[in-house]
C-alpha positions in Angstrom: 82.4 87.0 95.3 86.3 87.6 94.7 88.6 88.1 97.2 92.1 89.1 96.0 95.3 91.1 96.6 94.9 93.7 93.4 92.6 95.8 92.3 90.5 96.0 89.0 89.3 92.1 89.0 88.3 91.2 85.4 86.4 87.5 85.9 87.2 86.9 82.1 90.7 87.1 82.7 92.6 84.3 84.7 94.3 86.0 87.5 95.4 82.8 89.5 98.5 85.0 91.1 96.3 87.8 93.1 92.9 85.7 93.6 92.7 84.1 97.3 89.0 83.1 97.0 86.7 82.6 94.7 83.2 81.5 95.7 80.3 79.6 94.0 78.3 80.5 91.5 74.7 81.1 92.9 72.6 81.4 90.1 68.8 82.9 89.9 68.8 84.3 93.0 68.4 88.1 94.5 69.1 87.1 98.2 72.3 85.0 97.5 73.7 83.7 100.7 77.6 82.3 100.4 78.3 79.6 102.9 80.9 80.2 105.4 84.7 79.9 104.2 87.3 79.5 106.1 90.8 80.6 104.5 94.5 80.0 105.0 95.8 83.8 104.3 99.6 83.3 103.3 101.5 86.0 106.8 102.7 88.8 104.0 98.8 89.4 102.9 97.2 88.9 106.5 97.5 93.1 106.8 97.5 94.3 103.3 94.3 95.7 101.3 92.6 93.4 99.7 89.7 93.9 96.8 86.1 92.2 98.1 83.9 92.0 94.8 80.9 91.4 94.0 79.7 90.1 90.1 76.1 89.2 88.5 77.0 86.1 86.5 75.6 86.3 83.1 76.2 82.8 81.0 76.1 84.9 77.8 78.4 88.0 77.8 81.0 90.0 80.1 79.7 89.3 83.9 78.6 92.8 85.6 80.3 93.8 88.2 77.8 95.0 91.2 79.8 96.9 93.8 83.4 96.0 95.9 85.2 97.3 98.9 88.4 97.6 99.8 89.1 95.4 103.2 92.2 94.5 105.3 91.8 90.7 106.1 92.6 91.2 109.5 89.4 92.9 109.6 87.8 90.7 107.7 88.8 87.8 110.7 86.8 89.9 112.9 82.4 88.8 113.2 81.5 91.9 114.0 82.7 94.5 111.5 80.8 95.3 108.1 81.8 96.3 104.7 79.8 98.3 102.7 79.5 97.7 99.1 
């Protein structure tokens, strides 16, 4: 998954400015489970939308994109709340 300050994430195009997180690559897998991240969130982003999304790696061709949210890291900080993608 991608976790950034703009939308429309394009993982063939270097983005280094907006990305905060990028995770692994779990490959062959259809219950992918990330391990916990812990992240320093620069103050001006900490209550600003941020784009959560999700891709299918594919080693040939453009990676498929297979849903994202739209999330507000303070949120995000909290155990209990859910996201929907």
């Amino acid at each position: 998954f991608v976790l950034r300050t703009e939308k429309g994430y394009d993982p063939s195009v270097a983005h280094p400015q907006s990305v905060l997180y990028k995770s692994e690559i779990i490959k062959k897998s259809l219950n992918v489970t990330w391990k916990p991240v812990k992240l320093m969130i620069p103050a001006d982003v900490y209550n600003m939308p941020l784009e959560l999304s999700v891709w299918d790696y594919d080693e040939i061709g453009a990676h498929d994109l297979i849903g994202s949210a739209t999330v507000v890291f303070s949120r995000l900080a909290d155990p209990t709340e859910t996201f929907p993608i």
